[in-house]
C-alpha positions as CSV (number, residue, x, y, z in Angstrom):
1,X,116.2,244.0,-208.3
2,X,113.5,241.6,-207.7
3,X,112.3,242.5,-204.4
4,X,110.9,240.5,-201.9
5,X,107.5,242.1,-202.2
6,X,105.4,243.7,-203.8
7,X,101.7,245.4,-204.2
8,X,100.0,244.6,-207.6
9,X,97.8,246.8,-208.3
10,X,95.5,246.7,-211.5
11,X,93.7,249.1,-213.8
12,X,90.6,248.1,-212.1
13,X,91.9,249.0,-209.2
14,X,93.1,252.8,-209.9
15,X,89.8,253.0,-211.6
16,X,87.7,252.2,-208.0
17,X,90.6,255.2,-206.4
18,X,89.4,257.7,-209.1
19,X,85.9,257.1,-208.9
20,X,86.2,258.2,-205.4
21,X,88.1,260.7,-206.0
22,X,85.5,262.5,-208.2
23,X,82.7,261.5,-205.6
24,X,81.2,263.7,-202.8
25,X,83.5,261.8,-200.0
26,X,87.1,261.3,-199.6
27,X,87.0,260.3,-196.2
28,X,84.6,259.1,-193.3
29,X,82.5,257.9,-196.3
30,X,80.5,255.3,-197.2
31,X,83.0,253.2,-198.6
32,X,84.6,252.7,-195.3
33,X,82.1,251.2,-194.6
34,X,81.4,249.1,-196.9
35,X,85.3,247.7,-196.7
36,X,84.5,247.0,-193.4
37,X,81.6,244.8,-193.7
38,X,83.1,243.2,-196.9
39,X,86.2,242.4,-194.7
40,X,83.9,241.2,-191.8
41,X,81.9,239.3,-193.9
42,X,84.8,237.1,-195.8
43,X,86.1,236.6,-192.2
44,X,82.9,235.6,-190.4
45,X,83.0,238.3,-187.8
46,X,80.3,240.3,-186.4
47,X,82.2,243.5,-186.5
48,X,84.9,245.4,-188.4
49,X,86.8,248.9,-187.6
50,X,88.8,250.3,-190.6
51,X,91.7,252.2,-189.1
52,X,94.7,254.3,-190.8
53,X,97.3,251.1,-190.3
54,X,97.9,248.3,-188.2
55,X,100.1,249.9,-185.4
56,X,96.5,251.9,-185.3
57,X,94.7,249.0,-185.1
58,X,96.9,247.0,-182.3
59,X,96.9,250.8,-180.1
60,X,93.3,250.6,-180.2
61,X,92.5,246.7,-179.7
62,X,94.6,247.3,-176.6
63,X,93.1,250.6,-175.3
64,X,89.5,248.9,-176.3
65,X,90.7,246.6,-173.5
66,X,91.8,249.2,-170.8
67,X,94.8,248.3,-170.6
68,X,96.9,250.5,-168.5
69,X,99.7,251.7,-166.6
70,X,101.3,248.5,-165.2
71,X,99.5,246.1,-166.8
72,X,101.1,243.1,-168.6
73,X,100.6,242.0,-171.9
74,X,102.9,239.0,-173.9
75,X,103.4,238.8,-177.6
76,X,106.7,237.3,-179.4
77,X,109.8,238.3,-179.9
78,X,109.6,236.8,-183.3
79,X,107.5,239.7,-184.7
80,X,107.3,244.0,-186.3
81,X,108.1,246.1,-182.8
82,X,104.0,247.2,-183.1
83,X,103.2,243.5,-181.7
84,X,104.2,245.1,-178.5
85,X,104.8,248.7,-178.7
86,X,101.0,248.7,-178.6
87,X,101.4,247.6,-174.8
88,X,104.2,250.2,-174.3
89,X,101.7,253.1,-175.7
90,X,98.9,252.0,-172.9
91,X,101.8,252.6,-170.3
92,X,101.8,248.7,-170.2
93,X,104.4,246.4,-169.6
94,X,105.5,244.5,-172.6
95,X,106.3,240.5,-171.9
96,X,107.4,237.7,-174.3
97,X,107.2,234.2,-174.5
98,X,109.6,232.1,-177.2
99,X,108.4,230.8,-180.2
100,X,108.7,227.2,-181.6
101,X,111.7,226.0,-183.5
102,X,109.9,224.8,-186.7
103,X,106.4,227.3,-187.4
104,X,108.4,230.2,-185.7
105,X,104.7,231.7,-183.8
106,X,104.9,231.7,-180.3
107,X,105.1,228.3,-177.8
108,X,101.7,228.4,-175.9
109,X,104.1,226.3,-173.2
110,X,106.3,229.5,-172.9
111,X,103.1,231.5,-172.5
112,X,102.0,229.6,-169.5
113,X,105.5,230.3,-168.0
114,X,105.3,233.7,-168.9
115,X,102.2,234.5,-167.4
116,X,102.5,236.6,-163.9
117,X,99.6,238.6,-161.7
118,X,100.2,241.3,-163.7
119,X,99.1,239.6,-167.2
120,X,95.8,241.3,-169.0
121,X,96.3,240.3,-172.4
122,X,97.9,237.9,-174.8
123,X,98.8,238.7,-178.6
124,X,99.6,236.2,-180.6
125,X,101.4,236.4,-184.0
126,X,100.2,234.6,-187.3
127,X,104.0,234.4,-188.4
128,X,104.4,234.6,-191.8
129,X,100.7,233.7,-192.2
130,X,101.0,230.6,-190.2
131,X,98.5,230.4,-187.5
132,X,99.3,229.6,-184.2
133,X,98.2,227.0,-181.9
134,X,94.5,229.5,-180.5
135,X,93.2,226.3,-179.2
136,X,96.0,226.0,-177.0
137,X,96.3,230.2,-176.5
138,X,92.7,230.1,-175.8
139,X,92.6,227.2,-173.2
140,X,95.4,229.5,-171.1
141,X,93.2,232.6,-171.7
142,X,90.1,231.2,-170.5
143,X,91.8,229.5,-167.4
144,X,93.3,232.7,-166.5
145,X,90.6,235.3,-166.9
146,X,93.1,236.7,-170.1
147,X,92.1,238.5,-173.3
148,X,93.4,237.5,-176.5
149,X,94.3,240.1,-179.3
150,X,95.6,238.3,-183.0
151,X,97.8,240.5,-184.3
152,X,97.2,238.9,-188.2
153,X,98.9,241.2,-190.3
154,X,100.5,238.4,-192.4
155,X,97.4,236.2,-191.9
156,X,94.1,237.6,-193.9
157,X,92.8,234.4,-195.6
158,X,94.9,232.1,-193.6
159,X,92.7,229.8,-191.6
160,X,93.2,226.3,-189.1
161,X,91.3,223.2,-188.3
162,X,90.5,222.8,-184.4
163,X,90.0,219.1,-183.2
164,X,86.5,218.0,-184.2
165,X,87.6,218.9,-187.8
166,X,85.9,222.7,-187.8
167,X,87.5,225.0,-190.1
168,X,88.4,228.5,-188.1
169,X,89.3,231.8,-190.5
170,X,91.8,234.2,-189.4
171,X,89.5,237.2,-188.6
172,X,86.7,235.3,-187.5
173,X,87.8,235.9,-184.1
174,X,86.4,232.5,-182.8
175,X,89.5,232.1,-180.1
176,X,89.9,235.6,-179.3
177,X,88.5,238.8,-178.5
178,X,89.9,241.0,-181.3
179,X,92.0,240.4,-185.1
180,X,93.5,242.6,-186.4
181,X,95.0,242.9,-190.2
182,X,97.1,245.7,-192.1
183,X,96.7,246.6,-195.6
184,X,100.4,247.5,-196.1
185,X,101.7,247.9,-199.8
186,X,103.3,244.1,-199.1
187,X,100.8,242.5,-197.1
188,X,98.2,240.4,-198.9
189,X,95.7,242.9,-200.2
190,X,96.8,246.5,-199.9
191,X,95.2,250.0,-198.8
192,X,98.8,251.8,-199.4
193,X,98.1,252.5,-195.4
194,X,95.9,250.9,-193.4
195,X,94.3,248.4,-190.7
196,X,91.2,246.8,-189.5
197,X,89.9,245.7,-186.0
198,X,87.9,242.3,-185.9
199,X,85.5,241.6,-183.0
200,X,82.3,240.0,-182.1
201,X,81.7,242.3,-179.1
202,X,79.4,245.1,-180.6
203,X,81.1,247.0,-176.6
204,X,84.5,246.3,-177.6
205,X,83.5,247.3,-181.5
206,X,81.4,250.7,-180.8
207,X,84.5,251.5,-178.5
208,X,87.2,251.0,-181.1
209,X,85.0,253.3,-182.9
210,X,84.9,256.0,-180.7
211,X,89.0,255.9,-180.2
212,X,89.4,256.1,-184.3
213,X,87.9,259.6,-184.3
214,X,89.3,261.5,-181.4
215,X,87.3,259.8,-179.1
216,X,84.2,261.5,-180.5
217,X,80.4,260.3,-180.8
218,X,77.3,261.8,-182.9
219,X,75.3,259.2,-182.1
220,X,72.1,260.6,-180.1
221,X,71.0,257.8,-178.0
222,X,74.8,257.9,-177.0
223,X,75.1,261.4,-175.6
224,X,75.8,261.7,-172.1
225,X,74.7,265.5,-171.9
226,X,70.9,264.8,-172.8
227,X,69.5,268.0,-172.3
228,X,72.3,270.0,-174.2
229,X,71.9,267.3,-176.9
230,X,68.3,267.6,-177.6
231,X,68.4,271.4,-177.5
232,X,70.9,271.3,-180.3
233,X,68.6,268.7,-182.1
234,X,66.6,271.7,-182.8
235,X,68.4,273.2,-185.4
236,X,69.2,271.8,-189.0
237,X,71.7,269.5,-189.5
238,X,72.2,269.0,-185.5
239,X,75.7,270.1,-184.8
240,X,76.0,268.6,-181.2
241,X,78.9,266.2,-180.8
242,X,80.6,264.9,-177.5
243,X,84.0,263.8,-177.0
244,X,83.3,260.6,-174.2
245,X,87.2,259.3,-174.7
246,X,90.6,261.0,-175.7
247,X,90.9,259.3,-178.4
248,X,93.1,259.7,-181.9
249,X,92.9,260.3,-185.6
250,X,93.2,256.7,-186.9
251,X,90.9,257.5,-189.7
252,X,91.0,255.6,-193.1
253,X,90.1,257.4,-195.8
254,X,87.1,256.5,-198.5
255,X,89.6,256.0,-201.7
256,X,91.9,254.1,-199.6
257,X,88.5,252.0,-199.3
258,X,87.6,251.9,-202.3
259,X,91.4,250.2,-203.1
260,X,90.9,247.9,-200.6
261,X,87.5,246.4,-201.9
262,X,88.5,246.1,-205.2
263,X,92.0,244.1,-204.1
264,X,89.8,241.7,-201.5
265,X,88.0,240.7,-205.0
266,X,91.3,239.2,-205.9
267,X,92.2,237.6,-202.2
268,X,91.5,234.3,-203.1
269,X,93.6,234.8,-206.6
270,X,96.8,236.3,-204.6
271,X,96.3,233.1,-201.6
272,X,96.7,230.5,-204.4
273,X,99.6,232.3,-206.1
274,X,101.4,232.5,-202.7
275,X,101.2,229.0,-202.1
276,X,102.2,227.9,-205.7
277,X,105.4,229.8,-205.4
278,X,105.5,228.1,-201.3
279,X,105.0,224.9,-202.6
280,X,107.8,225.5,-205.8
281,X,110.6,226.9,-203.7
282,X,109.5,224.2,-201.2
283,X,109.9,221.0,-203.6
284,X,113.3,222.7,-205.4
285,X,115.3,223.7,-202.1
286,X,114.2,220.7,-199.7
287,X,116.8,218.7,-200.2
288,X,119.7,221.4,-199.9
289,X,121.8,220.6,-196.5
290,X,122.0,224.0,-194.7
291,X,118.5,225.3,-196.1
292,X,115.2,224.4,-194.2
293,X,112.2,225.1,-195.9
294,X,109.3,226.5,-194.0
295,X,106.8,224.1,-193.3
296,X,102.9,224.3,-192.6
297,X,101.6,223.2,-189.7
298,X,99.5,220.3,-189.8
299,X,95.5,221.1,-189.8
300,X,96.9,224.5,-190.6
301,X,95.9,226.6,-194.8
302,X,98.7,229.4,-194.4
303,X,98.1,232.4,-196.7
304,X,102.1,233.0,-197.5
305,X,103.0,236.2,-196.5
306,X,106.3,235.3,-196.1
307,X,108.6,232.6,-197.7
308,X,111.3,232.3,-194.5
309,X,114.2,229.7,-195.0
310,X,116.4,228.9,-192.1
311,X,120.4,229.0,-194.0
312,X,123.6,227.9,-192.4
313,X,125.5,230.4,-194.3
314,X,122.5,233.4,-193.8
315,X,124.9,236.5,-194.7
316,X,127.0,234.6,-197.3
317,X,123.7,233.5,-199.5
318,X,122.2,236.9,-198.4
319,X,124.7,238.6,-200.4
320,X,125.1,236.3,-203.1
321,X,121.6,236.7,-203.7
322,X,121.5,240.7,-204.1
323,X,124.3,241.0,-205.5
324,X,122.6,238.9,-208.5
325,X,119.6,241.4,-208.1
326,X,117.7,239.0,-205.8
327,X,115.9,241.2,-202.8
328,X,116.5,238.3,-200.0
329,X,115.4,240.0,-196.5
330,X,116.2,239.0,-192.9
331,X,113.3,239.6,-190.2
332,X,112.6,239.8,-187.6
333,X,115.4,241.5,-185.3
334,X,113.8,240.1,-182.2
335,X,112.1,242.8,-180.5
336,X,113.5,242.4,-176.9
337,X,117.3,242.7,-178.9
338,X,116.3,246.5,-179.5
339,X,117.8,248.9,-177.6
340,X,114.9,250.7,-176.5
341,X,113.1,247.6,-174.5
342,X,116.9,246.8,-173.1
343,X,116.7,250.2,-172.0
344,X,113.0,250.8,-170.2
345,X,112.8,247.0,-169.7
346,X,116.0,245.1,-169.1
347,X,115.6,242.5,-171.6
348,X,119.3,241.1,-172.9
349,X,120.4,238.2,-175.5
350,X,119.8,235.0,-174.2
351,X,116.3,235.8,-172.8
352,X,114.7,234.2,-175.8
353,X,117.1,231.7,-177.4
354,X,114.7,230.5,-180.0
355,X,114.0,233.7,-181.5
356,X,117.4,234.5,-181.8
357,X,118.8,231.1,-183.0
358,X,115.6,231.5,-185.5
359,X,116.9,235.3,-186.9
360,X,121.0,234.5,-187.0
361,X,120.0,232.1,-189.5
362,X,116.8,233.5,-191.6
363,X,116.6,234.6,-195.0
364,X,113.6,235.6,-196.8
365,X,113.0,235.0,-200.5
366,X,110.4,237.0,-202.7
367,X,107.3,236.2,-202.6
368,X,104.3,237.9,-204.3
369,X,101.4,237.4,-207.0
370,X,102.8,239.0,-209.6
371,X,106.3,237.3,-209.5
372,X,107.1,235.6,-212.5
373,X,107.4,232.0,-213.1
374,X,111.2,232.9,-214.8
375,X,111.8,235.2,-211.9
376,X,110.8,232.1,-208.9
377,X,112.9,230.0,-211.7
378,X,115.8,232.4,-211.6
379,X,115.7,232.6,-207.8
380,X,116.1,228.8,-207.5
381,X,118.4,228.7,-209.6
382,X,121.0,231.0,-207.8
383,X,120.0,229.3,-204.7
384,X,121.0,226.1,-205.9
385,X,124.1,227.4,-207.7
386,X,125.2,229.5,-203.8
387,X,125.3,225.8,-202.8
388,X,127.1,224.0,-205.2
């Protein structure tokens, strides 16, 4: 079965795992935080949190925030259930607004209509790694005293041009408050688990910091208990420690790191391979009736996490496909469809037409760096021969 992605992992980077592994750290080492700046630095942001995934990373981006009991926050239907679970886990309300018909990321328009009193924050979704209109997101935070978390798990490397012609990177967090990415085993680069916060708000960042770890400071000039603190200072190594927050273990570990730093060496590499295979499946389907090929946004360099067709006959070519050892996928389920948030929140079908017109008919098609030029030939191949 050719699935519909994949990690790729190399001997240089099981060597970077082992050398870590026969180091003095496993964990809450040095090479956490040297992922961090490495990831902050390719993005352009002043700041960057390593966390254990990236349902971690959106919990913490929205409790960095204070967002509590009540509030409102509005992400897309279109998206993983984290998008806005991570409301839900503040005691938050999560809202939605619809996405548009052709990129599939959230309508800014259906944000403004979505906004109410309540609102705190808005997270949009890089679908797929196509970036979404943040000039437009931005505008209606600004105008309405919002906050803006990206939730860019399919979007590390993807970037857009704003009006004057300036080139924006996902991550750089130029439109928003916080980014944040995950490192699963199929996203762009890999960690096996794990996540990152983005900010250029050194508040924001030192509190994202403080949640990771149980809410827990060592940092002196931090302490809030002064006097206990400096009495402790007189012993060797100082064992003083305050907890200021209650706050989680959202660790990542040092050889998880150490992984990560030696795949962002080959980010550029696995970019260019995702949009050769976008751009093949693109020019040999295109001209298929009942098969729409996803298409970039203009002023828009989308990193290709995802290759997502829109098929007249989804299930029929969905099963044609595997049963000739082709992993097709279908995602998302749109998140107000689950029976959880029609339970707690009384969403129903019909509330977002877009997303669900958008998932009856969506079909996935593998996509990764170390898929073979036979394999993507194979796969066009069967697609062409469902249709004939």
């Amino acid at each position: 079965m050719i699935p519909y992605s994949r990690q790729d992992i190399t001997n240089e980077d099981i060597q970077a795992v082992v050398e870590v592994l026969r180091s003095d750290f496993l964990t809450t080492g040095p090479k956490v935080e040297e992922f961090e700046k490495a990831i902050a630095k390719y993005c352009g942001a002043e700041y960057a949190i390593a966390v254990s995934n990236g349902t971690a990373a959106l919990h913490i981006a929205a409790l960095a925030l204070d967002i509590k009991e009540g509030d409102e926050g509005i992400t897309s239907p279109n998206t993983f259930l984290a998008s806005a679970n991570c409301i839900a886990f503040c005691r938050g309300i999560p809202r939605f607004a619809d996405i548009g018909p052709v990129t599939y990321c959230i309508n800014p328009k259906e944000i403004e209509d979505a906004i109410t009193p309540k609102t705190r924050v808005l997270i949009p979704v890089h679908f797929a790694g196509q970036p979404c209109d943040m000039e437009s997101i931005r505008d209606i935070a600004e105008s309405r005293n919002l906050y803006i978390i990206e939730d860019a798990a399919h979007a590390l490397g993807s970037k857009w041009r704003d009006k004057n012609g300036a080139w924006h990177k996902i991550g750089s967090c130029s439109h928003s408050d916080l980014t944040i990415f995950s490192f699963h085993p199929v996203k762009t680069i890999t960690t096996g688990e794990g996540g990152m916060i983005l900010t250029n708000d050194k508040k924001i960042a030192d509190k994202c910091r403080l949640l990771r770890n149980h809410g827990i400071t060592l940092d002196p000039s931090n302490f809030v208990n002064q006097s206990s603190a400096t009495s402790h200072q007189l012993f060797y190594p100082p064992f003083y420690y305050e907890m200021q927050e209650l706050g989680y273990n959202y660790r990542l570990t040092d050889f998880q790191s150490a992984l990560g730093l030696a795949q962002l060496k080959r980010l550029d590499e696995f970019i260019k391979r995702r949009r050769d295979i976008w751009k093949y499946y693109t020019n040999e389907l295109s001209e298929i009736d009942g098969f729409t090929v996803p298409i970039e946004r203009e002023d828009v360099y989308s990193a290709w996490h995802l290759y997502v067709a829109q098929v007249e006959k989804r299930d029929e070519l969905f099963n044609y496909l595997r049963e000739r050892d082709i992993g097709a996928h279908a995602m998302y389920i749109p998140v107000h469809l689950q029976p959880y948030y029609q339970k707690n929140y009384g969403y129903k079908k019909g509330d977002f037409p877009n997303a669900e017109a958008y998932f009856e008919k969506c079909l996935v098609l593998p996509m990764f760096p170390a898929l073979k030029d036979s394999e993507a030939e194979y796969i066009v191949k069967t697609v062409k021969d469902f249709f004939q």
